[in-house]
C-alpha positions, -999 to 999 in steps of 0.1 A, spaced: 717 347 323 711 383 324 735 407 340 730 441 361 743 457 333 717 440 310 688 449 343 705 489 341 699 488 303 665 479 303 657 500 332 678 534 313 654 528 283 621 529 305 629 557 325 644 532 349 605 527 361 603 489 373 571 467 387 583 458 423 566 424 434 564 418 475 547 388 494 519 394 519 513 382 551 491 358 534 514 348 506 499 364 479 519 393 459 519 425 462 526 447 427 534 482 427 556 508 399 584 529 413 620 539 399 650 521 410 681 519 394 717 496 403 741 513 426 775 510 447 758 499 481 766 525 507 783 499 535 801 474 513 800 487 477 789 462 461 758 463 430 730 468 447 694 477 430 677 508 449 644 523 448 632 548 473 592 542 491 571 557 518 542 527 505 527 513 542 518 481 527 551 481 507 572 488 535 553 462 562 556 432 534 594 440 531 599 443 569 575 408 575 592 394 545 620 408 529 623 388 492 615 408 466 611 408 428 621 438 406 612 436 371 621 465 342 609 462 305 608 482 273 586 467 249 592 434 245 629 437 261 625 424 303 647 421 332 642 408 368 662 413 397 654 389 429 668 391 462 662 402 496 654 436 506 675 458 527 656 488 542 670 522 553 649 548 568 635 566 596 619 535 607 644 511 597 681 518 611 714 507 600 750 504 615 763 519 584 737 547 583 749 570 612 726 598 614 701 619 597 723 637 570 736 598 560 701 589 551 692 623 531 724 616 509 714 581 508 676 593 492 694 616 469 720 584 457 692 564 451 669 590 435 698 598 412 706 561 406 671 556 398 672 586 365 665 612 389 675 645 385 665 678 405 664 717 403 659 720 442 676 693 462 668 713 495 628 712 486 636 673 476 653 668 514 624 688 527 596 666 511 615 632 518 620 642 553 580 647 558 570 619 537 594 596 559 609 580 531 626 550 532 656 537 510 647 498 497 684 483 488 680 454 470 708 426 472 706 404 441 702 371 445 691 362 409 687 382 379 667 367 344 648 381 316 658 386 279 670 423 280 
């Protein structure tokens, strides 16, 4: 059984960039590369794995459907992380995301989680903010692989 610290070291030697697998309405997958990385999640604290998207087609699958598949790899080294999808965003609302300035530090936790780093985190609100991102939390369900 592979651990989120096994799925964190995968994803730190890729620059934590990971396939994200989604179902569509008509049950076949959708396959797309972001960054995510494990975090604390911001309600419970728990390990949660986070990426950030603005993706329409993402974003509707997840909503419609909210399993997801999250699979890192460096060379022959692989890690997947299933579960259901917990989305935070303009669009998508939470109890534990009170306002505005919650979600910006939400984007930046993520980002940062994910192997971001930034010179100008007002320019990264800014463009966020426009783009309507939305935070994808992902609670693991089941994680595999032979990293």
């Amino acid at each position: 059984m592979t651990s989120l610290e096994d799925v964190s070291a995968v994803a730190r030697s890729e620059h934590h960039l990971a396939v994200v697998s989604t179902l569509r309405a008509d049950s076949t997958i959708q396959s797309s590369v972001v960054n995510a990385g494990v975090m604390p999640h911001p309600a419970g604290g728990h390990p949660v794995l986070g990426f950030v998207t603005y993706g329409r087609v993402k974003l509707a699958n997840l909503r419609g459907r909210p399993q997801v598949a999250v699979t890192f790899r460096h060379g022959w080294r692989w890690a997947t992380v299933e579960g259901r999808a917990e989305l935070a965003g303009p669009e998508d609302p939470q109890p534990w995301l009170v306002d505005a300035d919650g979600l910006r530090l939400l984007l930046r936790e993520v980002f940062t989680a994910a192997g971001g780093r930034h010179d100008d985190w007002d320019e990264y609100d800014r463009v966020m903010a426009e783009q309507r991102r939305t935070a994808v939390l992902v609670e693991p369900v089941r994680t595999y692989g032979n990293g």
